[in-house]
N, C-alpha and C positions, 0 to 999 in steps of 0.2 A: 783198301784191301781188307777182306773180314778174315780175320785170324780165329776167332770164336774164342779169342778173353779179351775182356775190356781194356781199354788203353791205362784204365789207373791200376789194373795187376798182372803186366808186364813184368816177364820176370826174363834177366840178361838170357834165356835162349829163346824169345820171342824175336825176330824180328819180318821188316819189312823190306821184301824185294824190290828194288827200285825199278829193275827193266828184267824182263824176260824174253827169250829167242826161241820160236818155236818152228824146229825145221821142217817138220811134216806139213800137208797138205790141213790146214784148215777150213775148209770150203763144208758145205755142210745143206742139206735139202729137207725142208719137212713135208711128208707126203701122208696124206688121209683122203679116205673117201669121198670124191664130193669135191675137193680143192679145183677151183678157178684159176685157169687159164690166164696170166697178163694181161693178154689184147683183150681177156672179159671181163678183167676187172678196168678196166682202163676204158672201155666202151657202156660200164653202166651210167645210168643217168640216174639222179636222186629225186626219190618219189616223193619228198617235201620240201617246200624251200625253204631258206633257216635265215635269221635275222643274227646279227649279232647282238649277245647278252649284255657282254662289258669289250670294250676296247675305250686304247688309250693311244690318243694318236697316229693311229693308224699299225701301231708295232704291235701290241698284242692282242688279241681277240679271241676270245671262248662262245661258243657255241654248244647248244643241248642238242645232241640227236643222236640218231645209231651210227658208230666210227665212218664204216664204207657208206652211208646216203650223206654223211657230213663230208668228209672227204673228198666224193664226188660234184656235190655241190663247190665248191672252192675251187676243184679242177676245171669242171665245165662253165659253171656261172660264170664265177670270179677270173680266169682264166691265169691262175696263180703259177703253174705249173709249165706253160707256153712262153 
């Protein structure tokens, strides 16, 4: 939790909430010009194929490319997601 003073000057009316309950609706949408559809981001194909950089065993793997052609590739190639 960031409180905005450091934990070494803490002073006894500083503290940390353990659990919070929030009754309202938290649900929440961000909308801009130009935003893609699900079934269109779900339906693009990735215009490069991509190698993996480093992996270790098969559990972690990084990849260089743009977020959605990486993404996509992993969706569709790899079929990670099915």
């Amino acid at each position: 939790m960031a409180t905005g003073n450091s934990k070494n000057i803490w002073t006894d009316n500083s503290c940390i909430i353990p659990h919070e309950d929030y009754s309202g609706d938290c649900n929440y949408e961000i909308i801009y010009s130009g935003k893609q559809s699900v079934s269109e981001i779900i339906q693009y194909r990735p215009k490069n194929s991509y190698k993996k950089l480093f992996h270790h065993d098969d559990t972690n793997k990084i990849y260089f490319g743009e977020n959605l052609d990486v993404l996509s590739h992993l969706y569709h190639d790899l079929g990670l997601c099915k």
